[in-house]
C-alpha positions in Angstrom: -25.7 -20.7 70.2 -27.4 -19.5 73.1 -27.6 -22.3 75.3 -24.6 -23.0 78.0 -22.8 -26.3 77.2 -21.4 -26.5 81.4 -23.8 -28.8 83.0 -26.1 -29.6 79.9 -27.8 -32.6 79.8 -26.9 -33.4 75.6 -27.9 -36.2 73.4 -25.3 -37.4 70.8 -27.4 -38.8 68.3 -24.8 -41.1 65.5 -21.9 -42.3 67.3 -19.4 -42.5 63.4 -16.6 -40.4 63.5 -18.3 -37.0 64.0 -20.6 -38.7 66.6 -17.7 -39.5 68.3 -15.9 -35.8 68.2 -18.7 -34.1 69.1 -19.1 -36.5 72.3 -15.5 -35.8 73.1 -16.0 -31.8 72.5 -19.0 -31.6 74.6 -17.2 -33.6 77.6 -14.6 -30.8 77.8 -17.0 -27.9 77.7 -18.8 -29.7 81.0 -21.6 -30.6 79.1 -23.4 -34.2 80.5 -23.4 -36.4 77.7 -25.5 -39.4 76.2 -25.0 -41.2 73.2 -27.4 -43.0 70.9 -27.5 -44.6 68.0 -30.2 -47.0 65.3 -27.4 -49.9 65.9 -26.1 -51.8 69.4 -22.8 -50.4 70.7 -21.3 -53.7 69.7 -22.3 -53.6 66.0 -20.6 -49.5 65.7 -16.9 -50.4 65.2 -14.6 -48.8 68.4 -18.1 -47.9 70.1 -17.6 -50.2 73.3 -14.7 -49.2 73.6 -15.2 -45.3 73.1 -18.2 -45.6 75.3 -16.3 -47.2 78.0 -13.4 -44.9 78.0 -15.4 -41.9 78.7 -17.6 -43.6 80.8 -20.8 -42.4 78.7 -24.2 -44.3 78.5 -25.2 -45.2 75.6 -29.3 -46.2 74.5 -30.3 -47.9 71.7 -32.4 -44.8 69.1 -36.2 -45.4 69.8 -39.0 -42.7 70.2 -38.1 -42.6 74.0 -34.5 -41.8 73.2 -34.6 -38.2 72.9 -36.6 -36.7 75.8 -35.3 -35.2 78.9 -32.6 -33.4 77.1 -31.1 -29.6 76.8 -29.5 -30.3 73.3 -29.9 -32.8 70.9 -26.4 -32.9 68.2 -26.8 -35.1 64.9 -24.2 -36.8 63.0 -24.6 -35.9 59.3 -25.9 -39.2 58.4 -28.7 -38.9 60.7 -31.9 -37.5 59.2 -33.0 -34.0 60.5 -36.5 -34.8 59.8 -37.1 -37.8 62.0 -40.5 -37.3 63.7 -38.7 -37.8 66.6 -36.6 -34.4 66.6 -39.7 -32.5 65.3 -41.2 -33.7 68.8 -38.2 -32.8 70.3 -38.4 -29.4 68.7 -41.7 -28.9 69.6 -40.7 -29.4 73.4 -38.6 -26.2 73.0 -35.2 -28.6 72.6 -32.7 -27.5 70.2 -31.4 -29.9 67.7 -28.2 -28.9 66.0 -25.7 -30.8 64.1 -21.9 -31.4 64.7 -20.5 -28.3 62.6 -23.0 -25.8 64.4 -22.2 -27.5 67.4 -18.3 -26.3 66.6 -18.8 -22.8 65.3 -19.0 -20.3 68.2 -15.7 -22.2 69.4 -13.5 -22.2 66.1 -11.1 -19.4 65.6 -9.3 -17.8 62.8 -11.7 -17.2 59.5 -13.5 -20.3 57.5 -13.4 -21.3 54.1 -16.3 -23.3 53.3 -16.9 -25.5 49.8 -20.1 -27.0 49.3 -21.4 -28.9 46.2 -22.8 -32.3 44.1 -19.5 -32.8 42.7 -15.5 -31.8 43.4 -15.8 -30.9 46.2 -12.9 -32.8 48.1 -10.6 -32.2 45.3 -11.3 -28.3 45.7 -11.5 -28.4 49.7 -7.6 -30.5 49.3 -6.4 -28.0 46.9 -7.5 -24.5 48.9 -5.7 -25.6 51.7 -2.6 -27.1 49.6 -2.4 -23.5 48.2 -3.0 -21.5 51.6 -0.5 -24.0 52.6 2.0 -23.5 49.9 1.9 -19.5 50.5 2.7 -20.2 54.2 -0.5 -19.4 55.7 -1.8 -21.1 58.9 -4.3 -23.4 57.6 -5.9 -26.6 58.8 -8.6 -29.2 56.7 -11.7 -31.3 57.6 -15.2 -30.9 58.1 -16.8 -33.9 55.6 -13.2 -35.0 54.7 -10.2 -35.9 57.3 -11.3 -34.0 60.6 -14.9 -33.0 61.8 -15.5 -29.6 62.6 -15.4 -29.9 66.4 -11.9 -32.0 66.4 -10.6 -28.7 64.8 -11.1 -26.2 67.4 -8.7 -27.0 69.9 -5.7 -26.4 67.1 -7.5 -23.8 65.1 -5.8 -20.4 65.5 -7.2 -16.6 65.5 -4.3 -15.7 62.3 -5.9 -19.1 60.6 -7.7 -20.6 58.3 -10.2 -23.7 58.7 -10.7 -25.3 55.0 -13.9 -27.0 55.0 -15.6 -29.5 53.3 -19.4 -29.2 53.5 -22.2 -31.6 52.7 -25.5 -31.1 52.5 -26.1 -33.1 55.6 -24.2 -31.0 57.4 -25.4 -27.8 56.3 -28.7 -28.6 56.8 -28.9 -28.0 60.1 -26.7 -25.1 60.4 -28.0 -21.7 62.5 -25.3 -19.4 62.9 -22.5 -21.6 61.3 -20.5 -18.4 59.3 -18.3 -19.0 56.4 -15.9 -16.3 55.6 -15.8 -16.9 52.0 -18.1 -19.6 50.7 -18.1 -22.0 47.8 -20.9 -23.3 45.8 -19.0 -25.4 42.8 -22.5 -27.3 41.5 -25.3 -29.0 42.6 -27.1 -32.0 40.4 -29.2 -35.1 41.7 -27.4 -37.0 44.7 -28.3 -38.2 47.8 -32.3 -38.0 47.0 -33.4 -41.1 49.1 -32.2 -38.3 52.4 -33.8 -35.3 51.4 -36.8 -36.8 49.2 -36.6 -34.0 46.6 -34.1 -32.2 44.5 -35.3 -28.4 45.8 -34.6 -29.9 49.0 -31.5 -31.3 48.7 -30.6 -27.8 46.7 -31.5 -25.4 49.8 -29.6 -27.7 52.4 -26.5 -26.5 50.4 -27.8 -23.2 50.1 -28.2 -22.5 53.9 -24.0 -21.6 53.7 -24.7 -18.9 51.9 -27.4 -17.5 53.8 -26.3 -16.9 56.8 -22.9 -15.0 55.3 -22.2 -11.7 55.9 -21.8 -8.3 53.8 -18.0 -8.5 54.5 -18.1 -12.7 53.2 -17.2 -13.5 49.4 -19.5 -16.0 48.3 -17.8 -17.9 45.1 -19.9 -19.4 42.8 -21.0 -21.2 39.1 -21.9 -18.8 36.8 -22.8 -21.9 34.6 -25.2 -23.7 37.4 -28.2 -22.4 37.9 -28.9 -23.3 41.0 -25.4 -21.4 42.0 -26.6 -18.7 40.1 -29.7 -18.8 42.5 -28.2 -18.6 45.6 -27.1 -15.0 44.4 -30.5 -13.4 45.3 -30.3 -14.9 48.9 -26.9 -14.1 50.3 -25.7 -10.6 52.2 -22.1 -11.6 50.7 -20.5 -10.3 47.6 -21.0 -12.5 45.5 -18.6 -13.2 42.5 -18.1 -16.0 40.1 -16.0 -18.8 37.9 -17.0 -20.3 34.9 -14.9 -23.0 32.6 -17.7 -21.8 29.6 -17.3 -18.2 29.1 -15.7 -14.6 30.7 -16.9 -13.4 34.1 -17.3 -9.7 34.5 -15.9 -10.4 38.5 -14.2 -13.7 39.2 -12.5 -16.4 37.3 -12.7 -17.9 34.2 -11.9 -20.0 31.2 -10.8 -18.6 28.2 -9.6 -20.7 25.2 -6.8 -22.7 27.1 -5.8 -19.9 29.6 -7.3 -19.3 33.1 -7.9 -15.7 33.8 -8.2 -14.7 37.2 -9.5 -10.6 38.4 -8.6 -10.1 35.1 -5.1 -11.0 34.4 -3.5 -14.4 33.4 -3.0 -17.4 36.1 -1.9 -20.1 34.0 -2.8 -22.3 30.8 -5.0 -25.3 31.6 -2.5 -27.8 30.1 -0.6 -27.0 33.3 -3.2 -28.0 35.9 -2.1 -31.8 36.8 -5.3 -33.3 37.8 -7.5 -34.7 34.6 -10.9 -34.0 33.8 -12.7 -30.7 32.4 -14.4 -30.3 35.9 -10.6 -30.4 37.5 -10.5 -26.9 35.4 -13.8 -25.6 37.1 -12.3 -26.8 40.4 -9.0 -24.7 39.9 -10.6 -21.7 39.4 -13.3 -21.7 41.9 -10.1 -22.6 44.3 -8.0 -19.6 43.2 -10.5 -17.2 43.6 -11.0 -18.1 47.3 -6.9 -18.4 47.9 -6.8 -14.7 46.2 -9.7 -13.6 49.1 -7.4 -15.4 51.6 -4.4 -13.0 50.4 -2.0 -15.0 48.0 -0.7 -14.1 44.9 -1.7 -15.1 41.3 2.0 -16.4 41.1 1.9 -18.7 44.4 -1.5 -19.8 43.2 -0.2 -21.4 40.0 3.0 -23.1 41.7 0.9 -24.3 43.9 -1.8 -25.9 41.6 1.2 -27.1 39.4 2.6 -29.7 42.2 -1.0 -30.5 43.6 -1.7 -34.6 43.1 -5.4 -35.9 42.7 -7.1 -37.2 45.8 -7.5 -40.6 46.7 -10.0 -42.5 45.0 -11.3 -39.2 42.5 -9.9 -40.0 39.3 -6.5 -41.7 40.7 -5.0 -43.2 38.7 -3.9 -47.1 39.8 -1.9 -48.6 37.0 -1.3 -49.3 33.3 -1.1 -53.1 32.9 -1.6 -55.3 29.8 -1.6 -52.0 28.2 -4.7 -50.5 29.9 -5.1 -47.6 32.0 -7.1 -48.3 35.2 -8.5 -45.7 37.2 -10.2 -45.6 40.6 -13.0 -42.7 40.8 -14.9 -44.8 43.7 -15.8 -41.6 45.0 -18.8 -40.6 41.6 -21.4 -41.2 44.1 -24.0 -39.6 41.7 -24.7 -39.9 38.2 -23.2 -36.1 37.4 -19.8 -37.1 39.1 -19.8 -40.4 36.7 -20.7 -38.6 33.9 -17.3 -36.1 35.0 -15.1 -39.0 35.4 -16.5 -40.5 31.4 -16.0 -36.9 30.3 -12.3 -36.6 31.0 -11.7 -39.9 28.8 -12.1 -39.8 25.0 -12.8 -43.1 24.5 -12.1 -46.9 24.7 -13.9 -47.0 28.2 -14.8 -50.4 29.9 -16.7 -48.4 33.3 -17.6 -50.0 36.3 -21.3 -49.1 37.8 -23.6 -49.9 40.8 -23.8 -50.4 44.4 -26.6 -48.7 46.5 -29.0 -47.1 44.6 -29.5 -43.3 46.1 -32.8 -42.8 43.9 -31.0 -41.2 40.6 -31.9 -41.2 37.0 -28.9 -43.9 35.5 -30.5 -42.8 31.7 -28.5 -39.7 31.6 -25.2 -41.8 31.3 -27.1 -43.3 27.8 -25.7 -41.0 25.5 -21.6 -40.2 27.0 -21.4 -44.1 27.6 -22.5 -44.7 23.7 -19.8 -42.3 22.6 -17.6 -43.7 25.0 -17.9 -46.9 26.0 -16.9 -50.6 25.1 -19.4 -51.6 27.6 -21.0 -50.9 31.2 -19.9 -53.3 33.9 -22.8 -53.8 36.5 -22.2 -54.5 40.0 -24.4 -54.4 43.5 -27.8 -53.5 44.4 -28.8 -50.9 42.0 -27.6 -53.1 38.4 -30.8 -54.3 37.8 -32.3 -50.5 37.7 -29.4 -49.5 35.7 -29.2 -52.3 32.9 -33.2 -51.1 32.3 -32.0 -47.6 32.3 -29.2 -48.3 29.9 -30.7 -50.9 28.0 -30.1 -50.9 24.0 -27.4 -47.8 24.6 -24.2 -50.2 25.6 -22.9 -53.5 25.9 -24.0 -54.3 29.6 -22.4 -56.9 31.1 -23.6 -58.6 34.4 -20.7 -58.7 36.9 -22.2 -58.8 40.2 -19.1 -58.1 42.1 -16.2 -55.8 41.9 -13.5 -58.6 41.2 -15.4 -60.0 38.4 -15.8 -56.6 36.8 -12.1 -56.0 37.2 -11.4 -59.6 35.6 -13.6 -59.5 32.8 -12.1 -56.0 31.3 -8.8 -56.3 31.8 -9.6 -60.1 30.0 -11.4 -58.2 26.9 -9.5 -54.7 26.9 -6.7 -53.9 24.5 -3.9 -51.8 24.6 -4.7 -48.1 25.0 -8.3 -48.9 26.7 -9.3 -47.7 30.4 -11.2 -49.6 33.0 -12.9 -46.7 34.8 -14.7 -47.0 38.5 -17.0 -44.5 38.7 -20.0 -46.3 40.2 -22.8 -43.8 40.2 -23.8 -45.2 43.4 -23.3 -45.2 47.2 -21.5 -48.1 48.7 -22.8 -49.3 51.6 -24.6 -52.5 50.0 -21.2 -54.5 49.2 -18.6 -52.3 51.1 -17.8 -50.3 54.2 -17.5 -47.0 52.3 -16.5 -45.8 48.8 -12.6 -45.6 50.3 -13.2 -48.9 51.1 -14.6 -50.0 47.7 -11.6 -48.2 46.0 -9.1 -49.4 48.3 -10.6 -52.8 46.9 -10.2 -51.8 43.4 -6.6 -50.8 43.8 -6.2 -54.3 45.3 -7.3 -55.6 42.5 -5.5 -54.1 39.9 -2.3 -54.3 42.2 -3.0 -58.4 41.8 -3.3 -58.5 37.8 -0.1 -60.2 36.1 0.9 -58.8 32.8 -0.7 -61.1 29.8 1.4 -62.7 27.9 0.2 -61.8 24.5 -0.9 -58.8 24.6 -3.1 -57.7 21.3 
């Protein structure tokens, strides 16, 4: 970035966690810093207070808001295409978000995973591997740390593991990932970026401005992976849980083959789900480009536990299995999470609607399903896109949903949570709703006649 952060008058535009970083970053590079935001300081929890402590004003977001400054830095949940920044970008001031705001700084080489789906449980198993080998690693970005919080500890022998979303990467410049990672992209987050091409470039902008020296890791079987071939300098090579791979890793039968020679049989990999297989090999590909060895890639994957709140499971009570997927967001990560069970499913949908097409669940939940329970702001939209497929039932709340299962399951059922929606119309965040659900489940007393 070209501009000189010492003395720059900067706009902080978000003040969440990575708001909050990138404040903090910009204050020890001299910048002159002011913060902003759509709510009052009082209604952003620890804003006062973080406001106060670093003696920065703050402005409530209104047209006015963002003249008069050298740099503007978003927050991913802001939207890059307020009018507002295109006026500010037709003054000549740059807007950048928090990870571009972080690049020029960070040392060591990046890793960076991008994707609709899997993509914390592959970020959290790259660095458990690079870790596992006894490399110098550190993870964040959209998980755990933001980008900027990082650079003070990242380190020139090191790698940064991190988790890209498409709000992030759309507003990256010169952002570089050593060896990037496109594991799928499917409908999400359409009410942000209007349109699924969109949504689809944002993620593509990692691999565009890679190198001829980068590895860029991709879906043979997604075709809008496959796409982002033809607009990368990187080499380019590829994983597939369908069929062999001329360069990369793949799936064959029950065995993973990686450059060509056995890693491991699939029954090995500890995390459930068919997508957990697609995860494990586009994550050994990029731990074999960051130097370990086939057989320190397997022991690793072997002691590797699922992340918190994608397809954890809770507890097997009354018989039943419950398990807390809070983070399917989209419709493809719910339709994941129903794949990985054969049957005897009682799933738990809803919350804030992100403008996604519920009918695709029809058919899995059909084969699948003893019935749909409906929670939140979007059950309406998907009773009528579900409608005559499976038994809905109309739970309104999480705790009812959670009642009225484990009150009709049986012995060998599942309650799944894998909403298919944000959460932001009932709770704080989906680790909040699953932290809920847990709670829940925690709280259920054995019956005492079980069928």
């Amino acid at each position: 970035m070209s501009i000189q952060l010492r003395d720059a008058k900067v706009l902080v535009v978000g003040l969440k966690k990575s708001g909050m970083a990138s404040a903090e970053f910009l204050l020890r590079h001299g910048a002159v810093v002011s913060l902003t935001d759509l709510k009052d300081l009082a209604e952003l929890p620890g804003g006062p207070e973080f406001a106060s402590r670093l003696g920065l004003p703050f402005r409530l977001q209104n047209a006015e808001t963002f003249e008069g400054y050298d740099l503007i830095v978003l927050s991913p949940d802001v939207p890059a295409d307020l009018p507002q920044l295109a006026a500010a970008r037709g003054r000549g001031t740059p807007v950048i978000g928090e990870v571009e705001l972080a690049a020029p700084f960070l040392q060591g080489r990046t890793i960076g995973i991008t994707g609709s789906n899997g993509k914390t449980t592959t970020t959290s198993l790259i660095g458990h591997i690079l870790q596992h080998a006894g490399l110098t690693v550190q993870v964040g970005g959209n998980i755990g740390t933001p980008v900027t919080a990082m650079v003070n500890t990242s380190r020139a022998d090191g790698w940064n593991v991190l988790e890209l979303s498409s709000f992030q990467l759309e507003t990256i410049v010169e952002f570089r990932a050593h060896i990037g990672l496109a594991l799928n992209v499917t409908q999400n987050h359409l009410d942000r970026h209007h349109t699924f091409e969109r949504y689809a470039a944002a993620k593509g902008r990692l691999f565009e401005t890679m190198q001829a020296d980068d590895i860029a890791i991709l879906n043979a079987d997604d075709p809008v992976c496959v796409g982002y071939a033809a607009h990368t300098k990187a080499r380019v090579e590829w994983f597939s849980g369908r069929h062999k791979v001329e360069s990369g890793a793949s799936l064959c039968a029950d065995k993973l083959i990686l450059h060509g020679k056995l890693l491991m049989q699939a029954g090995e990999i500890p995390i459930r789900g068919r997508h957990n297989v697609e995860n494990v090999l586009a994550a050994s590909l990029a731990a074999a480009h960051a130097g370990v060895d086939r057989a320190t890639i397997a022991a690793a994957v072997r002691t590797f536990q699922a992340v918190e709140h994608r397809l954890e499971f809770v507890r097997t009570v009354g018989g039943i299995d419950f398990y807390n997927d809070s983070k399917a967001t989209s419709v493809d990560a719910t339709l994941k999470a129903v794949d990985a069970f054969p049957g005897g499913l009682w799933v738990i949908l809803g919350g804030k609607d992100k403008g996604l097409d519920y009918s695709l669940l029809r058919e899995p939940l059909a084969e699948r399903a003893h019935a749909a329970l409906l929670i939140g702001a979007a059950a309406r939209k998907i009773a009528s896109a579900l409608a005559g497929a499976v038994p809905l039932v109309e739970s309104k709340t999480l705790e009812a949903a959670v009642a009225y299962a484990f009150e009709h399951g049986k012995p060998g059922d599942t309650v799944l949570l894998a909403p298919a929606c944000a959460s932001f119309d009932q709770f704080k965040s989906f680790e909040h709703r699953g932290e809920v659900f847990k709670g829940l489940v925690r709280d259920l007393k054995e019956k005492e006649n079980v069928r």
